[in-house]
C-alpha positions in Angstrom: -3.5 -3.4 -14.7 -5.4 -1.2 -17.1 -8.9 -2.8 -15.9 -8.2 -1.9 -12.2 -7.3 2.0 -12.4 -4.9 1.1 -10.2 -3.3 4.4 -9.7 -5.3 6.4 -11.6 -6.3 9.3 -9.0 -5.2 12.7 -8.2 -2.8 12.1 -5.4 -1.3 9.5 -7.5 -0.4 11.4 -10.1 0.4 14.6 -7.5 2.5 12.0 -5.5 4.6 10.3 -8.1 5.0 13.8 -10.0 6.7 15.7 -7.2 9.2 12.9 -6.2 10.1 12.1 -9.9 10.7 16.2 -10.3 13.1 15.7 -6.8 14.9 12.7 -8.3 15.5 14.5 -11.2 16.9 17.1 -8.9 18.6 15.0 -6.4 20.6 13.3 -10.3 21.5 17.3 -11.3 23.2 17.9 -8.2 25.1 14.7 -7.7 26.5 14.4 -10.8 27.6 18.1 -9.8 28.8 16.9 -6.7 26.9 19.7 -4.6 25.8 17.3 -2.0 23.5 20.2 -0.2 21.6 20.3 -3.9 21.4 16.5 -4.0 19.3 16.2 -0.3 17.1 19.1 -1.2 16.6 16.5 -4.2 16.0 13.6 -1.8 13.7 16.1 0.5 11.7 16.9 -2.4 11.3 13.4 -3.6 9.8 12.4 0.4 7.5 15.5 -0.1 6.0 13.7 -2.6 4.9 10.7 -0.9 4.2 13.0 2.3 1.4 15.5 -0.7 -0.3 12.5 -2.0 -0.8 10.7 1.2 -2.2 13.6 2.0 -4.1 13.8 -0.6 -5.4 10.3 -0.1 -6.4 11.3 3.3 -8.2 14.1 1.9 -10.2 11.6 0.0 -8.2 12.2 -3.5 -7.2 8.6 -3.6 -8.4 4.9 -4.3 -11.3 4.2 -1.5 -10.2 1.0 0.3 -12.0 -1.7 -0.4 -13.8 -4.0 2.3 -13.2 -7.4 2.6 -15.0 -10.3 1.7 -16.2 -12.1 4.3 -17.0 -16.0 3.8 -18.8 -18.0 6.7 -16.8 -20.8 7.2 -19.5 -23.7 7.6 -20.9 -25.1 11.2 -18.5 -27.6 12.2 -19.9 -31.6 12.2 -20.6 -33.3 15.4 -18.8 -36.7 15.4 -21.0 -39.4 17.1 -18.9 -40.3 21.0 -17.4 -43.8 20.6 -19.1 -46.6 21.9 -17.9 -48.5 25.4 -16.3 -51.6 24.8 -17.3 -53.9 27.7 -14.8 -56.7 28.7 -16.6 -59.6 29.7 -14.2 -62.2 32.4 
């Protein structure tokens, strides 16, 4: 994966920061047992995808790339069978 920079963009790294920072905060408070503490964890760890989709939109992220298109190739014409005449 190192050869595609797959990842490799601001909101990426904006993204996957935030949410590890509200997992690690969502952990604190669970193992506390404040469960108000843990879903401000679990809201901070969506804000992170909600920032670097944002970001993406913003134009921070991986362009998409446009498909290849292939012509498929003109289909062959098959000859019409010949009549078969019965003679009596």
């Amino acid at each position: 994966m190192a050869g595609s920079s797959h990842g490799h963009t601001p909101a990426a790294w904006t993204g996957v920061t935030i949410s590890f920072i509200g997992f690690c905060i969502a952990g604190v408070f669970m193992v506390a047992a404040n469960p108000l503490g843990f879903w401000a964890g679990i809201a901070v760890t969506l804000l992170g995808g909600v920032v670097g989709g944002a970001m993406k939109a913003a134009g921070l992220g991986m362009p998409k790339q446009q498909p290849i298109r292939i012509q498929a190739p003109a289909p062959v014409a098959k000859p019409a069978p010949a009549e078969v005449t019965v003679a009596s």
